[in-house]
N, C-alpha and C positions, 0 to 999 in steps of 0.2 A: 449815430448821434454822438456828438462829442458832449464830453461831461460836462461842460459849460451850460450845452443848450440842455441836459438832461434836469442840472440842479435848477436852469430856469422854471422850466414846466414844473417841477414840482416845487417853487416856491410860489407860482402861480395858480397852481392850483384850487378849486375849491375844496378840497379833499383834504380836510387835517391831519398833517405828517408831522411827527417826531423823532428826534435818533435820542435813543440814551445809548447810555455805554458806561459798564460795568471798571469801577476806579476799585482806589484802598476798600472806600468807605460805604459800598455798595452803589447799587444802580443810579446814576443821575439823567438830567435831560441836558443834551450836549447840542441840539440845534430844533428849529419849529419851522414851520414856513407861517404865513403870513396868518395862513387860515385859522391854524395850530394857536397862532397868539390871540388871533381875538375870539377865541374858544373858549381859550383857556388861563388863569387868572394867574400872573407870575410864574412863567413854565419855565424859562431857561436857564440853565445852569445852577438847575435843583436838584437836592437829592425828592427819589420819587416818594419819599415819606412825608414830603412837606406837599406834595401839589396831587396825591393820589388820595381817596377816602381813607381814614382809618381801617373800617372793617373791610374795605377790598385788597389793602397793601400788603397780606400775604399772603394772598391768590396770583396776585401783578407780580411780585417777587419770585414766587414758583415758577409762573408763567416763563420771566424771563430767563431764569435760570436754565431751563429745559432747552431753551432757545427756538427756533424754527423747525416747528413738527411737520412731517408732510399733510397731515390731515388739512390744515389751514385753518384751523378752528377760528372761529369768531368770538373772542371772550366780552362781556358785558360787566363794565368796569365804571364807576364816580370818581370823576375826578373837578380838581377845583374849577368852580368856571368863572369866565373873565367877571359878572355881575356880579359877585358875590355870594352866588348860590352854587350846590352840587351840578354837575353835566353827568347823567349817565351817556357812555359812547361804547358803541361798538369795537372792538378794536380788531384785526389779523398786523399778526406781529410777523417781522421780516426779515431779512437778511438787508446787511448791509456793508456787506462785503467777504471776507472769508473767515474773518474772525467771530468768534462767538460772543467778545466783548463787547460788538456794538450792534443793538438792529433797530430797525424803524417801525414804527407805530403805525398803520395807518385808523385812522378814529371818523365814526360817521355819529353824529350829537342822533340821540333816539332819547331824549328827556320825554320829547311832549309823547311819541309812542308810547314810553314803558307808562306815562303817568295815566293816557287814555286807556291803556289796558288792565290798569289797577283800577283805575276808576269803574271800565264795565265788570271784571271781578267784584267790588263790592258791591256793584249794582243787584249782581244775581246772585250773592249770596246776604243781603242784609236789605229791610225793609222799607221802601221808599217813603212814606210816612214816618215813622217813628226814629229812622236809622239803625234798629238793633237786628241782632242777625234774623234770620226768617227761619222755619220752621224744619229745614232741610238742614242746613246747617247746624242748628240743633241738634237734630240728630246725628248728627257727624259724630260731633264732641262729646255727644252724650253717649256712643260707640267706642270710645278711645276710651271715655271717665269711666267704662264698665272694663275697658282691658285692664287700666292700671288699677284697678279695684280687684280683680282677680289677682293681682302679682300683690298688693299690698295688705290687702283685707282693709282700707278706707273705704269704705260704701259710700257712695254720692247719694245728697238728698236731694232732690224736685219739687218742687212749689208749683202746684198748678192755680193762676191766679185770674179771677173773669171781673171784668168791670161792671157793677151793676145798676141796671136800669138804663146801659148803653141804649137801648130801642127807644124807648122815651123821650130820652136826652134829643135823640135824633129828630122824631115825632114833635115833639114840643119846643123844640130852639134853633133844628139843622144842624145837616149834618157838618158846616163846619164847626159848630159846638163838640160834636161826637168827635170829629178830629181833633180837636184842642183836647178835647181827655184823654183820648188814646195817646197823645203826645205826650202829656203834663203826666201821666200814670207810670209812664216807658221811662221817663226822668227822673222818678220819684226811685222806681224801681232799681235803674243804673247807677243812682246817685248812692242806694244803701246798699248794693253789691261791691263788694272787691273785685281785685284785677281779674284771678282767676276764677272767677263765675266768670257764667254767661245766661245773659236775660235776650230773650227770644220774643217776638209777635210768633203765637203762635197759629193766628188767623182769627179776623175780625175783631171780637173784644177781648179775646184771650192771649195772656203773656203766660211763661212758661220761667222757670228760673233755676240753674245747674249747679248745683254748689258740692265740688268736691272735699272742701274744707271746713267740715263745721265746729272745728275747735271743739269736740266731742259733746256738744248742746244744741242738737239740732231745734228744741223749742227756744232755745232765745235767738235762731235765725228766723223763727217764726214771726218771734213779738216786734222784730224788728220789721220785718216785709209787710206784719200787719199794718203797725206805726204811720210806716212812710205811705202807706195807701190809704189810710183811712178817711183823710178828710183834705182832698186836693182841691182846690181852689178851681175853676173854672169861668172864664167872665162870658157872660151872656149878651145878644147882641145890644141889652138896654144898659150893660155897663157894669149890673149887679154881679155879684159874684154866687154861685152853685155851688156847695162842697159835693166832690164824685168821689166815691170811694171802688176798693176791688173787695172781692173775697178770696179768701188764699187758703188752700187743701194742701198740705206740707205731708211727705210721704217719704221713708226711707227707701232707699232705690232697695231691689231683687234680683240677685241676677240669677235666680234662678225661676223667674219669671220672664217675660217680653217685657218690652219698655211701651206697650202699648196698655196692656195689664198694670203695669205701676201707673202707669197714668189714668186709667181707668181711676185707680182704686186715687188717687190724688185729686180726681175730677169728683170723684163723690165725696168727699173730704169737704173739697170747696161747695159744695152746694148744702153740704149742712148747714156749713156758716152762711151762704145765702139764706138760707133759711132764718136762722138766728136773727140774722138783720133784719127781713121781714118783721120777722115775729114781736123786734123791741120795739 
């Protein structure tokens, strides 16, 4: 095949190709075929800092430097795409001739892949109702928040928190009134959390809430989760509004207990105060 008809096929190609090649100033993009440009959003004759993602350009930089590994590795790289959004692509990087200053990309777009497999990840670890992580999850985290409590001596606090008179709510309005509380409760919850908590479904009318950071006053992370739970608004299907509230059992984590023991003893906490509530 003469190089003529070789560079044809690959400018024909559906296969997104690139050549950079290694100048003063670092790596650029030195030619694309056709595929390549309408991929990809201002490729040519760029350095790869302006047309690669931030956090991947020096993995892409490594990558190139090392040049053509026999393994053939497939690296998973962002780069800019022609619409104006990220392109995640596959890439195996190549030889392009016997110099090590220049090789070619070949790039296969896997955006809608990686975005459908982050989506079924979140599916299976966070609660289709409410969105907040689900119970397994939980405990993930709340595994890790007992490791770094062993190396630091910060104990993580737990809030075990139940929505009360959820059964009723059900019985007397439907249950998608019962789902609008569980919603508006899960909101109330995330919205008085910081980044690093995590507030959990932790099955039916039960939320769960991990706070490694209590600014050493775990009772005013109390008064706060009481607060935002006390009197949530609810509309009924005649339009009036319900106030629902939780009750919340707040417990310092043990780690020289089970986390099913601390939860215990945080589930009996909350039922006091169910009681309480009863009682006023």
């Amino acid at each position: 095949m003469q190089d003529a008809d070789y560079r044809r096929l690959v400018e024909d190609s559906p296969l997104a190709t690139v050549l950079v090649d290694r100048g003063p100033s670092g790596w650029r993009t030195a030619w694309a075929n056709r595929a390549a440009t309408d991929l990809f959003d201002g490729l040519l004759d760029r350095p790869l800092a302006e047309v690669v993602h931030p956090e991947d350009l020096e993995d892409v930089v490594a990558t190139l430097d090392r040049g053509v590994q026999d393994d053939r590795t497939a690296h998973e790289w962002r780069w800019r795409g022609a619409a104006g959004q990220d392109v995640t692509v596959e890439v195996l990087v190549g030889s392009a001739g016997t110099s090590d200053e220049a090789l070619t990309l070949s790039c296969w777009d896997v955006t809608q892949h990686v975005e459908r497999t982050r989506d079924l990840a979140h599916r299976a670890t966070h609660d289709r109702l409410t969105g907040l992580p689900t119970r397994e999850l939980f405990e993930d985290r709340w595994e890790l928040a007992r490791s770094r409590a062993r190396r630091s001596g910060d104990v993580p606090v737990i809030a075990f928190c139940d929505v009360d008179d959820l059964k009723q709510l059900n019985d007397e309005h439907g249950h998608l009134v019962g789902d609008q509380a569980l919603v508006r409760i899960a909101e109330r919850l995330a919205r008085t959390s910081r980044a690093g908590d995590t507030v959990a479904r932790f099955g039916g009318d039960e939320f769960v809430v991990l706070v490694e950071d209590t600014d050493g006053d775990p009772q005013s992370l109390g008064r706060r989760l009481r607060e935002a739970v006390a009197d949530v608004p609810v509309e009924l299907p005649d339009h009036r509004e319900l106030p629902v509230r939780c009750s919340v059992g707040l417990v310092q984590d043990d780690l020289t207990s089970s986390p099913a023991e601390v939860l215990a003893r945080a589930d009996r906490r909350m039922y006091e105060e169910k009681r309480r509530h009863r009682d006023a």
